[in-house]
N, C-alpha and C positions, 0 to 999 in steps of 0.2 A: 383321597389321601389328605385333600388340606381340611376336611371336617371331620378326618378323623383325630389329627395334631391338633385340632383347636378342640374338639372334645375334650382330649386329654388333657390340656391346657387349664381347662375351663374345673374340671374335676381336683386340676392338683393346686388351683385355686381357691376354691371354695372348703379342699382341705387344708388345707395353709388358714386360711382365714378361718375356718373353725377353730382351731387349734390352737391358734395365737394368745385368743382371749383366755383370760385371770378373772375368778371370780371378783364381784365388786361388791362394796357395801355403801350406806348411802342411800336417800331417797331416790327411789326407782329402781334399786339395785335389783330386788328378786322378780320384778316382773323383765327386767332386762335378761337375767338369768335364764327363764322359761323360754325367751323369744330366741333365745341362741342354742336352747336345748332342742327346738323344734325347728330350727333350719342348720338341721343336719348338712354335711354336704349333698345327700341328694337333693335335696330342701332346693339347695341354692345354688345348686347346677338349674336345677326346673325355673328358678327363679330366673339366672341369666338368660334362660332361652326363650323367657316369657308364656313357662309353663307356669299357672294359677292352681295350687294345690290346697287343701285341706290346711294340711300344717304350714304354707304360707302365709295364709288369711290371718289362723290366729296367735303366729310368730307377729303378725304385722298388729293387732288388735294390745298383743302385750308391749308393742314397742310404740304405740301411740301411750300407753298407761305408764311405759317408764319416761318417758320425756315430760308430760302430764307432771308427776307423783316428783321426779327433780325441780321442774321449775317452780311447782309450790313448795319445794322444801328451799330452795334459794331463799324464798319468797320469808317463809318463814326464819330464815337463818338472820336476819335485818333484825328479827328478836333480839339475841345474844347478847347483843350492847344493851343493852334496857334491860335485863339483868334475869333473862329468862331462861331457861333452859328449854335445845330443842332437840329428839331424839325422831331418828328416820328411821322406818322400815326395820320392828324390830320384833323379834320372833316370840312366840308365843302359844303353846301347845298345838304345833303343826303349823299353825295360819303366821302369816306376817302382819303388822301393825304399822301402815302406813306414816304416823306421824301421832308424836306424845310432844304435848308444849306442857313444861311446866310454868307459871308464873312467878313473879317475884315475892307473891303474897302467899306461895302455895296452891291456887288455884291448879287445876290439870284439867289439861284437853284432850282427847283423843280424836285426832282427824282423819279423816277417809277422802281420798282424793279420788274423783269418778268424773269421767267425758261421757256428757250426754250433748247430744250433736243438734245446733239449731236446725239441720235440716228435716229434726223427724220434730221440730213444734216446740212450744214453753213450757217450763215449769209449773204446775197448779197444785193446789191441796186443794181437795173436793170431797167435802164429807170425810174428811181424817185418811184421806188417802191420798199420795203422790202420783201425777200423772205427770209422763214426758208425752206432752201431743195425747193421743188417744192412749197409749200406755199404761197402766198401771204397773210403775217401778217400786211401790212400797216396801215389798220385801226383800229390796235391795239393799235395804239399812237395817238387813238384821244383823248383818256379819258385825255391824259397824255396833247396833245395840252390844251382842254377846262381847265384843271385842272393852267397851268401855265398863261391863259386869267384871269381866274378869281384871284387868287394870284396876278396878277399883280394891278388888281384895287383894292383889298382891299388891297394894299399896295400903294397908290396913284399913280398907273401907273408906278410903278419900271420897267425898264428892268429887263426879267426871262430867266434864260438860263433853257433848257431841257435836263436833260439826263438819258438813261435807264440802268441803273446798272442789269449785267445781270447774271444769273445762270443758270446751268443747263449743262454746257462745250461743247456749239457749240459754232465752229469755228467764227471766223470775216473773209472775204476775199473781196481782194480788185478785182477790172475790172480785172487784170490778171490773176487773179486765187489765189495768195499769200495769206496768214495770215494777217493781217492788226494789230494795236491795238485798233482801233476804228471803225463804221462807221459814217458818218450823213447822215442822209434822212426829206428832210422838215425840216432843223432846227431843229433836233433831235439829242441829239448825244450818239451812243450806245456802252458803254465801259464796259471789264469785270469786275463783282462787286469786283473782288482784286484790280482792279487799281481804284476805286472808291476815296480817299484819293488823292492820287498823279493827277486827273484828276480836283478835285476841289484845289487844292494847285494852280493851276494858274490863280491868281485874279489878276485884275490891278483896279485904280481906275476908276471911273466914274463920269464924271465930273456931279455936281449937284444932287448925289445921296445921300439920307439921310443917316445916322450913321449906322451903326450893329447896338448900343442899342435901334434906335427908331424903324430901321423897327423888328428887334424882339419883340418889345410890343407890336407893331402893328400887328403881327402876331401871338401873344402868343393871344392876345385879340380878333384879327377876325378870328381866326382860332382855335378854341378848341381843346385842347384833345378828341380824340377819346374815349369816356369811356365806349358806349355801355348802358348805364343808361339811 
């Protein structure tokens, strides 16, 4: 009897707690969204009774990405005063776009926020390829390539720099072996998400580059809020 009242208990809990939640917008917001799409309430019945399922793992995997993809969007919000413009998580022919910095000079950035875990080894570039540890993660920055092609034309063919703001505390190393603060690979450039701020603070102009306030309209406007609606 009494595991059967805590059953139910437990069930009319986990639908409560589904159900509570309002969509969010905001850095992190649509991988937050997938991680509450995928811990249904059976999800999180199995959960509290320390069943390990499928769609717990990578309920749990999206919501390591949306804590991640907030705290570099804080991180980047320190911009704002300094006269930049910063857009989180913003939609874009199906995919989401982590993070658009415009500069004050007009410069544009598009950032891709990724946890790669020091337990599985460092960052290296080896022969034009990214290795986490033994790894070859190189084509894990194509979304982030395709994603700065397209920002560039619906910005009327801006120059876009690239760079992976990263978490998760593997190492960067350079061809020697050393620590580095950065890598690049293919026009990529991968720095840890604390130094995110001080990595965008170095803007110059560009000759024939539209204003911050057009290419932000232009991007507030071809590029929407993620709202998940």
């Amino acid at each position: 009897m009494l595991t059967t009242v805590l059953l139910v208990v437990a069930v009319g809990w986990a639908v409560w707690e589904w159900r509570r939640r309002t969509p969010t917008t905001g850095a992190g917001a649509s991988a937050e969204r997938h991680a509450r799409a995928l811990r249904t309430p059976l999800v999180r019945l199995a959960d509290t009774l320390g069943v390990q399922t499928r769609a717990g793992r990578r309920a749990g995997n999206f919501e390591a990405a949306a804590v991640s993809e907030a705290r570099v969007g804080a991180l980047l919000e320190q911009l704002t005063a300094e006269g930049f413009s910063v857009l989180h998580d913003r939609w874009l022919r199906g995919k989401n776009v982590d993070h658009i910095v415009i500069g004050p000079f007009g410069d544009v950035t598009v950032g891709d926020t990724k946890w790669w875990s020091a337990r599985r080894g460092a960052l290296t570039v080896r022969a034009g390829r990214l290795l986490h540890g033994r790894q070859d993660v190189t084509d894990w920055l194509d979304g982030l390539h395709w994603e700065a092609r397209e920002v560039s034309r619906l910005l009327g063919g801006v120059r876009v720099r690239k760079v992976v703001f990263m978490y998760g505390g593997a190492r960067l190393l350079g061809p020697d072996g050393s620590t580095v603060g950065e890598l690049v690979v293919d026009g990529v450039r991968i720095v840890p998400a604390d130094q995110a701020p001080a990595v965008l603070r170095r803007t110059a102009t560009i000759p024939g580059q539209r204003t911050r306030a057009e290419l932000t309209t232009l991007a507030e406007h071809a590029l929407p809020a993620h709202t998940g609606r």
